[in-house]
C-alpha atoms as one frame of an Amber mdcrd trajectory, in Angstrom:
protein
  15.001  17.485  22.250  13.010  16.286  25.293  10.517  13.644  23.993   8.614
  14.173  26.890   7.700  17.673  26.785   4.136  17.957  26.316   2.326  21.034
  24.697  -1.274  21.362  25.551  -3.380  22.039  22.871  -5.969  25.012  23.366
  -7.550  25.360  19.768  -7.299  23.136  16.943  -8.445  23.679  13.322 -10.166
  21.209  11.504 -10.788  21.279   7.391 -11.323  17.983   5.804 -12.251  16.008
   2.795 -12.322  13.260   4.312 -14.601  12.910   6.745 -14.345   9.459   8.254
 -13.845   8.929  12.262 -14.133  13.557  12.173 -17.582  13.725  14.512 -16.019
  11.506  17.477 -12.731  12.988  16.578 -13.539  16.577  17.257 -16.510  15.492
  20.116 -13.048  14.279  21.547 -11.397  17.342  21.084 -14.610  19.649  22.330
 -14.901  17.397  25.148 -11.142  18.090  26.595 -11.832  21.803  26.113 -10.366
  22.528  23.047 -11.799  25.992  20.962 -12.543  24.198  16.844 -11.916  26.528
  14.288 -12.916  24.920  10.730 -13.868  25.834   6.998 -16.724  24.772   4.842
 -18.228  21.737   4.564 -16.204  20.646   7.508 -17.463  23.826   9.828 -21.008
  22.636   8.609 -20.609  18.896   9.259 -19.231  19.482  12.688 -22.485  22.023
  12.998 -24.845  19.245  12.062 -23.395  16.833  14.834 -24.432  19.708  17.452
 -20.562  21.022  18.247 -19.564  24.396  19.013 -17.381  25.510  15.660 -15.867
  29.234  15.084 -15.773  29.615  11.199 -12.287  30.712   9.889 -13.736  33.719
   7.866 -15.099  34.780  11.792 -11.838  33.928  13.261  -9.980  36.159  10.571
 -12.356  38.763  10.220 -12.201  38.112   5.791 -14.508  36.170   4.562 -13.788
  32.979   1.968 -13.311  34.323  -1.388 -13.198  33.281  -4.671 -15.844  30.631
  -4.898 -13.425  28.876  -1.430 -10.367  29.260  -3.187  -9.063  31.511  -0.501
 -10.259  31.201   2.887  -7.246  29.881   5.218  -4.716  31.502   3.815  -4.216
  34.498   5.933  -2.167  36.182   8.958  -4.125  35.075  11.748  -4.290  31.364
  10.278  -0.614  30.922   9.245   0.760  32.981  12.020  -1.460  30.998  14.567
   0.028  27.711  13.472   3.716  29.252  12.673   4.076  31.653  15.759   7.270
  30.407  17.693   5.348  30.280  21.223   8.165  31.616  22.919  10.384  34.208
  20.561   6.785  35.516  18.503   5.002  35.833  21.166   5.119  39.514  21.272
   4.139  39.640  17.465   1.152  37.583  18.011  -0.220  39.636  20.427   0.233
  42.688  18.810  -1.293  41.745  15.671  -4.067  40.024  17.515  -2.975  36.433
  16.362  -4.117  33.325  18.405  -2.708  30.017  18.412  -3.499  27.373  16.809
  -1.969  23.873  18.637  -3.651  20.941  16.451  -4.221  21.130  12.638  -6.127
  18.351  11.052  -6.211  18.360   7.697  -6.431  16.369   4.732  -6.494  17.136
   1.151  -8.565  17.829  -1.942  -9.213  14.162  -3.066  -7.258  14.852  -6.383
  -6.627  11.025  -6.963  -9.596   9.835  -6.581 -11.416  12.801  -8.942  -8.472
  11.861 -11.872  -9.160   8.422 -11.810 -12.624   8.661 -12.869 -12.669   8.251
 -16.488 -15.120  11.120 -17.396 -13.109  13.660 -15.528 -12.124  16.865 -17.006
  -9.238  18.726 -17.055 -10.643  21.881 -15.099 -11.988  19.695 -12.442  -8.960
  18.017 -12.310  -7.349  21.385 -11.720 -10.093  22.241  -9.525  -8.960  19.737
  -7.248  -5.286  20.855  -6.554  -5.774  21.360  -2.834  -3.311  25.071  -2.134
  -4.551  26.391   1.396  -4.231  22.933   2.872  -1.107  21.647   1.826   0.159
  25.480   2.980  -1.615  24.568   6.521  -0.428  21.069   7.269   3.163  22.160
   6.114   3.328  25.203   8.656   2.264  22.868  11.362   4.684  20.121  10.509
   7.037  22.854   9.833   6.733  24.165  13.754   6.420  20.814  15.208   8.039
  22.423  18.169   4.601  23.702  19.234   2.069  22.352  16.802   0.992  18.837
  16.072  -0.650  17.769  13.124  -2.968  15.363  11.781  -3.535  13.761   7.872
  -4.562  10.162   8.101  -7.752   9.717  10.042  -6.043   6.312  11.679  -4.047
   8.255  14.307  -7.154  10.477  15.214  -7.709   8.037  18.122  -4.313   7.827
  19.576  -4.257  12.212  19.324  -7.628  12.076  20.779  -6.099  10.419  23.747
  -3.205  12.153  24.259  -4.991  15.414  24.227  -7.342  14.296  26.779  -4.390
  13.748  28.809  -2.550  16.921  28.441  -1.140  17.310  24.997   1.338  16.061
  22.886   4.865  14.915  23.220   7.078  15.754  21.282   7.783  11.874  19.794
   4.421  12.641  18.763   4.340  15.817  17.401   7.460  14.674  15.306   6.154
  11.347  13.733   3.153  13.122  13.230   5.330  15.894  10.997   7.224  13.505
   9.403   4.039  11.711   8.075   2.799  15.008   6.962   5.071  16.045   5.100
   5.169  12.103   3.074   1.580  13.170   2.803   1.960  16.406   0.985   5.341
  15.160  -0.950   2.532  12.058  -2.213  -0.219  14.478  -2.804   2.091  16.433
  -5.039   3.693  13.768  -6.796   0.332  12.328  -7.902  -0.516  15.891  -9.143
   3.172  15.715 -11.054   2.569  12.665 -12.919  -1.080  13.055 -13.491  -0.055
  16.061 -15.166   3.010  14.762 -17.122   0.719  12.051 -18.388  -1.529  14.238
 -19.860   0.938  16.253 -21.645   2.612  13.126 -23.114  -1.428  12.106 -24.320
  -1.791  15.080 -26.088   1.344  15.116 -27.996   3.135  18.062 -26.235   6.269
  18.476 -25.483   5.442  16.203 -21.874   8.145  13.418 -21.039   6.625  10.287
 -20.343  10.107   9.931 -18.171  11.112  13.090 -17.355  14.385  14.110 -15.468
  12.347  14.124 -12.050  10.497  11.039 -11.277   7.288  11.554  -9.154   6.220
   8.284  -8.495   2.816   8.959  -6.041   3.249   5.681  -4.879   1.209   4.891
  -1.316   1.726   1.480   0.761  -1.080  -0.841   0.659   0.025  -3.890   2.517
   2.926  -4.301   4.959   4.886  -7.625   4.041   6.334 -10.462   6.362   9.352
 -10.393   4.608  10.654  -9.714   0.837  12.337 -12.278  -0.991  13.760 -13.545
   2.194  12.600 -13.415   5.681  15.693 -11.075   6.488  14.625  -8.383   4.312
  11.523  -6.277   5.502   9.544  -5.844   2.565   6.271  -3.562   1.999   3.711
  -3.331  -1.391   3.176   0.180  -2.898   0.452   1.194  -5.588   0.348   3.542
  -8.130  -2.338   6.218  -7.662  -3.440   5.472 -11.173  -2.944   1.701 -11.030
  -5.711   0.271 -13.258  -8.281  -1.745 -11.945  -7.243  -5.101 -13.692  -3.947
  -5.671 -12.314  -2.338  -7.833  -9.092  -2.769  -4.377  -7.422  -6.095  -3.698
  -7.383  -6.856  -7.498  -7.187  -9.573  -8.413  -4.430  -8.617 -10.995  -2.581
 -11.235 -13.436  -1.542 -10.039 -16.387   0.873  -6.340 -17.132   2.051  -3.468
 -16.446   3.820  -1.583 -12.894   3.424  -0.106 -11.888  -0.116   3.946 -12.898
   0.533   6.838 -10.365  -1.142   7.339 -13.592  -3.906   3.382 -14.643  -4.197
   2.584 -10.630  -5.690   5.496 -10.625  -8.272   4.765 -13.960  -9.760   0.954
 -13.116  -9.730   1.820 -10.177 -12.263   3.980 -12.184 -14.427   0.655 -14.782
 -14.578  -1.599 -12.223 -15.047  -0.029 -10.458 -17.086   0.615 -13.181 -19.757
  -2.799 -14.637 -19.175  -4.462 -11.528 -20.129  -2.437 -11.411 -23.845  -5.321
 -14.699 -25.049  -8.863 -14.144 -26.507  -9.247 -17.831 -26.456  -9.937 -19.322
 -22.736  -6.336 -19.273 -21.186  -4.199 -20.889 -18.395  -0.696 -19.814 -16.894
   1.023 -21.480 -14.004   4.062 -19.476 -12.991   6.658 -20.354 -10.448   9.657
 -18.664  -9.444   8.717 -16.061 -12.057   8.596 -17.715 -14.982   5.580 -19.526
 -16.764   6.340 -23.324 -16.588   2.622 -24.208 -18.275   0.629 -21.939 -20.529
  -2.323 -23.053 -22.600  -5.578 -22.152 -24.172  -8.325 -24.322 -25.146 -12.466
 -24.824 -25.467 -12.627 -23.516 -22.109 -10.384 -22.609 -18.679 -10.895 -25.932
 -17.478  -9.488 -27.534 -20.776  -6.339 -24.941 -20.846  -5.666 -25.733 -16.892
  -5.134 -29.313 -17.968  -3.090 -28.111 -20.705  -1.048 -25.563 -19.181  -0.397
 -28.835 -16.146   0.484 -31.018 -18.279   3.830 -29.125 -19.520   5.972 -29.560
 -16.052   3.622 -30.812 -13.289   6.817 -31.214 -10.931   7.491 -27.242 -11.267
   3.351 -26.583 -10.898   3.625 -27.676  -7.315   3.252 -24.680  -5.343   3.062
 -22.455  -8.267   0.891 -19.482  -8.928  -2.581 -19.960 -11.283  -4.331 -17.252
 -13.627  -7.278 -17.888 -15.736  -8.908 -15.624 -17.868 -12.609 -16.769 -17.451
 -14.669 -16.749 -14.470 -13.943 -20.024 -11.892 -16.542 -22.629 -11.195 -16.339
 -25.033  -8.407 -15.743 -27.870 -10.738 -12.127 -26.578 -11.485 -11.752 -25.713
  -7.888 -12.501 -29.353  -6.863  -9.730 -30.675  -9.540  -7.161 -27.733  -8.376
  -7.480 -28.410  -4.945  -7.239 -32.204  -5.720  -4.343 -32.484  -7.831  -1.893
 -30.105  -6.151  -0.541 -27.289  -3.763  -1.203 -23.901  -4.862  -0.148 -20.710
  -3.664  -2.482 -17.961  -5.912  -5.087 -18.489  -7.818  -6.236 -15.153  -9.640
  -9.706 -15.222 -12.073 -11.773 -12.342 -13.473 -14.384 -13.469 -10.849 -14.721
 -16.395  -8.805 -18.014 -18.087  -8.280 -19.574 -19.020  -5.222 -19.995 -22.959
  -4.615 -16.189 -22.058  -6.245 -15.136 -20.171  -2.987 -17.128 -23.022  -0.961
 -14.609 -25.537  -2.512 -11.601 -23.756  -2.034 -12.653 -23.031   1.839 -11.353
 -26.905   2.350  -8.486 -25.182   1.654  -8.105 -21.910   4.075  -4.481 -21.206
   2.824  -5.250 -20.838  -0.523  -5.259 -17.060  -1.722  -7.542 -16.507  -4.352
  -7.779 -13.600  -6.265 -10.773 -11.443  -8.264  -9.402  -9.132 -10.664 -12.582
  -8.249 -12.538 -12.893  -8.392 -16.642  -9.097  -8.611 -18.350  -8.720  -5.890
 -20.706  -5.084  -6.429 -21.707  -1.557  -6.163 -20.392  -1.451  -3.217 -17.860
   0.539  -0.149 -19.569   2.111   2.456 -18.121   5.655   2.516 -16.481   7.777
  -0.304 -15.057  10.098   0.141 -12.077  13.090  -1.698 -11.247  15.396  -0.545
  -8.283  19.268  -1.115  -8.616  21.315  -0.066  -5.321  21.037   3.430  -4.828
  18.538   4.519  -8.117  15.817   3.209  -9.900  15.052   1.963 -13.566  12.296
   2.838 -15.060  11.075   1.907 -18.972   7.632   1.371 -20.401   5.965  -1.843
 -20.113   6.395  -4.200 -22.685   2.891  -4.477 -24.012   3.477  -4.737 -27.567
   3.428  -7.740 -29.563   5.445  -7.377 -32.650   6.768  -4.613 -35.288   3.827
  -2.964 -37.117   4.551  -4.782 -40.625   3.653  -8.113 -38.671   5.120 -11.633
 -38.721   7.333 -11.603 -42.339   8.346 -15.242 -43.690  12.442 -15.481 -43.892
  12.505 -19.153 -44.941  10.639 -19.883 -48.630   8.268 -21.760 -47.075   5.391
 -19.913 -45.007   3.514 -21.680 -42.071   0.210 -22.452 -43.071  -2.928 -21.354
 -40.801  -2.332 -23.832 -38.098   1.315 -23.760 -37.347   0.921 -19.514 -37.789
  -1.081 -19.925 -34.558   1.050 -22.140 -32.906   4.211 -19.815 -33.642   1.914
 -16.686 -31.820   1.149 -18.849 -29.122   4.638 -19.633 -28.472   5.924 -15.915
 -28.863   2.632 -14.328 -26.708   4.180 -17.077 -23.969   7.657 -16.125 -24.770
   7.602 -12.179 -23.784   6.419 -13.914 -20.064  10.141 -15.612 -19.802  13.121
 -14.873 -18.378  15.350 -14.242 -20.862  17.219 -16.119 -22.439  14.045 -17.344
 -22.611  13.029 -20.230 -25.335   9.582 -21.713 -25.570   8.488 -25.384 -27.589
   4.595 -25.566 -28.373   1.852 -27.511 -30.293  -1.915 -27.479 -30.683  -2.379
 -23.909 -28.084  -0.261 -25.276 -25.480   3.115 -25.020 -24.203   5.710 -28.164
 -24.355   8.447 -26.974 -22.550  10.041 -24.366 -21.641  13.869 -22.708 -21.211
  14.251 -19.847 -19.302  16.986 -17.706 -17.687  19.897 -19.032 -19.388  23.056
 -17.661 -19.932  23.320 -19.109 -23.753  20.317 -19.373 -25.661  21.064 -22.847
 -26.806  21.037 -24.345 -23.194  17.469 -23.031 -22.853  16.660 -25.258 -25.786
  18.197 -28.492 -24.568  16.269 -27.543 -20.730  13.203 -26.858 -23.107  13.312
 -30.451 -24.698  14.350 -32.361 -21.063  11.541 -30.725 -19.521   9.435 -31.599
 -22.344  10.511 -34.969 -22.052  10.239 -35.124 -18.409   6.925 -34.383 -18.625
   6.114 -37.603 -21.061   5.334 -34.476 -23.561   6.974 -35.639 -27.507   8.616
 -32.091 -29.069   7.865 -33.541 -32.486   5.965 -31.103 -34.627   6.455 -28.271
 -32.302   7.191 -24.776 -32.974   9.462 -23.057 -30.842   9.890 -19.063 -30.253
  13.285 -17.563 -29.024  12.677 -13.899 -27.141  15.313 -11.971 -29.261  17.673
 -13.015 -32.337  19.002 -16.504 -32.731  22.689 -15.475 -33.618  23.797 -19.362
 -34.625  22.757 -21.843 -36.203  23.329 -24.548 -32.893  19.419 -23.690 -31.298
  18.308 -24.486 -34.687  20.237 -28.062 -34.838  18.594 -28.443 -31.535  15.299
 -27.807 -32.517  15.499 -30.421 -35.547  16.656 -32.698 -33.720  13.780 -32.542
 -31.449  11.278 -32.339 -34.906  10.503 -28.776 -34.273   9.085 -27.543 -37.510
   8.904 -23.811 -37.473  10.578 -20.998 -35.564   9.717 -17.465 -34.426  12.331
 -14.706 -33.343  12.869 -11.125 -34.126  15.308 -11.371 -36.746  18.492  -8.545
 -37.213  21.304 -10.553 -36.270  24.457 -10.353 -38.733  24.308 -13.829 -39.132
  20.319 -14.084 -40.238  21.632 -14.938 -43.637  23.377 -17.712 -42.078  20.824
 -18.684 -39.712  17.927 -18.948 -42.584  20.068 -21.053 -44.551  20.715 -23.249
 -41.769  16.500 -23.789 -41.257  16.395 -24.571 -44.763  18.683 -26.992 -45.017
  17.119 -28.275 -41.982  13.394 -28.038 -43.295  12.822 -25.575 -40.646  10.220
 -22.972 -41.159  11.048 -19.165 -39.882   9.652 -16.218 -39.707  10.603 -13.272
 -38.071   8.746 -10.643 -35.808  10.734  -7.627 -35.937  10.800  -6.818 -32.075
  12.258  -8.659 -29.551  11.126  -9.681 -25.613  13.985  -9.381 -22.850  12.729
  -9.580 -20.022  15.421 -10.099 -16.857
């Protein structure tokens, strides 16, 4: 194909729901002589703005029907934009059809009506855009003639290009291409918004059903992913709640990197399981401090205290809004790459200005860990599960040892396990009084993660006596437990349902260990 063939374009037809940058857009367009054709509140917005507009129900001759459910979809619409210019001409003229050169269209907002949380189900339905998706298809369809435009961001660059003569075809083809990612997106959203709602209501919907539709829409182009020489870009969900890393404002700082967004989920996310005022550092996604206390302030220092070597450069979340005093003594005491808070306050941004590099993050009120699905590409396919945002069976924590823990040490032992789900597995976590003492993650045998547990611990000038420690799935020997004593941990957590519990319970009670079991265990890789 000859890139530089350029088709002139004579009449364009404009029909949008979102109107942003349309008034100079068609002026443009009027300006370099082009005839508008357009429907509705479109037709009537480009009215109001004092531009010359032919109605589509006067350019067909039918009028719109159906309270505007049919209005476009007709002969002298679809065969305007489809007509082959050279081998239909004939047929066009016979049947009176003109051409159409430019369609510029976007969509029924469908996304933004379903995430409203008072929506209905008609309007939902209401808002499945038909004639357009129909329109911009037949134009990206014939890109041999017709160019067309979704995304108000290229109206300038068409604008131009008409004024000069027309399109190329380069053009006319990127333009297609993003067309039809638009409509493939629109639908997709429509897919899963539906499949959701099945799966709420009980019917026979698949929450993961054998054709993912994932409506996912870049939000931020990336330097690089997890190293500069992979290119790298961050997609939302259409329905991504509003308290989550994606939907996160950010307030000050340089740009979001491929490794600063997935270690801000795994901090928010774990920060968001506390009532209590809460604290997680992360780096190289996995927690290396977690605390709660009296207030954020208190937990930071608790949460620091666990590996301050490994909080260098490591990724904050807080569960309460940020004052400047913390600010000051982050900013002080070390290098940090994201903070994220429900809300930040103001003298708190003027204190972390000092400190331009700094990204800091608003996520607005934490309402719990986000839900929905989790995505995790392999070469060549994805994997998708639900998100892990249980806690434990529903019969609750069950004693295995004789001996209970009493109130105190029950609250260290959820601590440790709410912290635990957070780690890579194998994943082992020591804590005492609400705040973590060390932790072992990522290990090939669970029993190394308790020996890196206790030298991390000690590293830190942190003592592991009295601690509890929680292990993310079964301990299958008794050698993690021999570790434990010997550090004076004095009660475990872990699922339970290996075949060697029976061995493993006797082996905490001859070793004064408490245990109790959870019923449900936390990989997480």
């Amino acid at each position: 194909m000859n890139d530089t063939h350029v088709t002139p374009v004579r009449r364009a037809l404009l029909s949008v729901s979102d109107k942003t940058g349309l008034e100079d857009f068609a002026r443009s367009l009027s300006d370099a002589g082009v005839e508008l054709l357009s429907t509705g509140g479109t037709a009537r917005a480009l009215s109001a703005a004092g531009l010359a507009v032919t109605e589509v129900a006067d350019h067909t001759g039918f009028p719109e029907i159906m309270g505007g459910r049919v209005k476009t979809l007709h002969p002298r619409i679809h065969g305007g934009i489809l007509g082959r210019r050279d081998e239909d001409a004939e047929a066009m003229t016979e049947h009176g059809i003109d051409a159409i050169d430019l369609v510029v269209v976007n969509l029924y907002p469908f996304r933004e009506t379903v995430s409203r949380p008072d929506v209905t189900r008609a309007e939902a339905i209401e808002n499945i855009d038909i004639g357009g998706p129909a329109m911009v298809r037949a134009a990206a369809k014939n890109q041999a003639d017709v160019g067309v435009v979704t995304d108000p961001g290229d109206y300038s660059t068409v604008a131009a290009a008409v004024a000069a003569g027309g399109l190329d075809a380069a053009t006319r083809r990127r333009l297609a291409t993003k067309a039809f990612r638009h409509t493939a997106a629109y639908d997709g959203a429509i897919a899963a918004w539906l499949t959701e709602q099945e799966t709420e209501a009980g019917d026979d919907g698949d929450a993961l059903p054998e054709r993912l539709e994932t409506g996912f829409e870049r939000v931020l182009a990336l330097r690089y992913g997890e190293n500069p020489h992979q290119r790298a870009a961050f997609y939302a969900a259409a329905d991504a709640p509003a308290n989550t890393v994606t939907r996160a404002r950010v307030r000050q700082g340089k740009a979001l990197s491929f490794n600063n967004i997935a270690d801000a989920d795994t901090a928010l996310e774990c920060v968001k399981q506390f009532e209590e005022p809460a604290c997680v550092i992360v780096k190289h996604a996995n927690p290396c401090g977690v605390a709660i206390g009296t207030d954020v302030a208190a937990a930071y220092e608790g949460a620091y205290a666990t590996d301050p070597v490994s909080a260098f450069g490591g990724i904050i979340a807080v569960n309460r809004a940020l004052d400047a005093a913390l600010a000051k003594t982050l900013i002080e005491r070390q290098f940090i790459e994201v903070l994220l808070a429900p809300s930040v306050d103001a003298d708190a941004l003027e204190v972390f200005a000092a400190k331009p590099n700094v990204r800091v993050l608003e996520t607005g009120t934490l309402e719990g860990m986000a839900g929905g699905l989790d995505y995790r590409g392999v070469a060549g396919g994805l994997l998708v599960q639900e998100r892990d945002t249980l806690l434990m069976a529903n019969d609750g924590l069950r004693a295995a040892t004789r001996t209970g823990p009493d109130a105190a040490t029950e609250r260290d032992l959820l601590f440790a396990w709410q912290v635990c789900k957070s780690v890579k597995s194998n994943a082992i976590v020591y804590a005492r009084d609400g705040a973590t003492v060390g932790v072992g993650a990522g290990q090939m045998s669970r029993v190394n993660s308790a020996r890196i547990a206790i030298d991390k611990a000690a590293d830190a000038g942190i003592p592991t006596a009295g601690s509890v420690i929680a292990s993310d799935a079964f301990i299958p020997f008794r050698d993690v437990l021999d570790v434990a004593a010997g550090a004076g941990v004095k009660a475990v957590i872990q699922p339970g349902g290996s075949m060697r519990d029976d061995e493993v319970i006797a082996a905490a009670e001859e070793l004064g260990i408490i245990m109790v079991f959870t019923g449900m265990r936390h990989f997480r890789h």
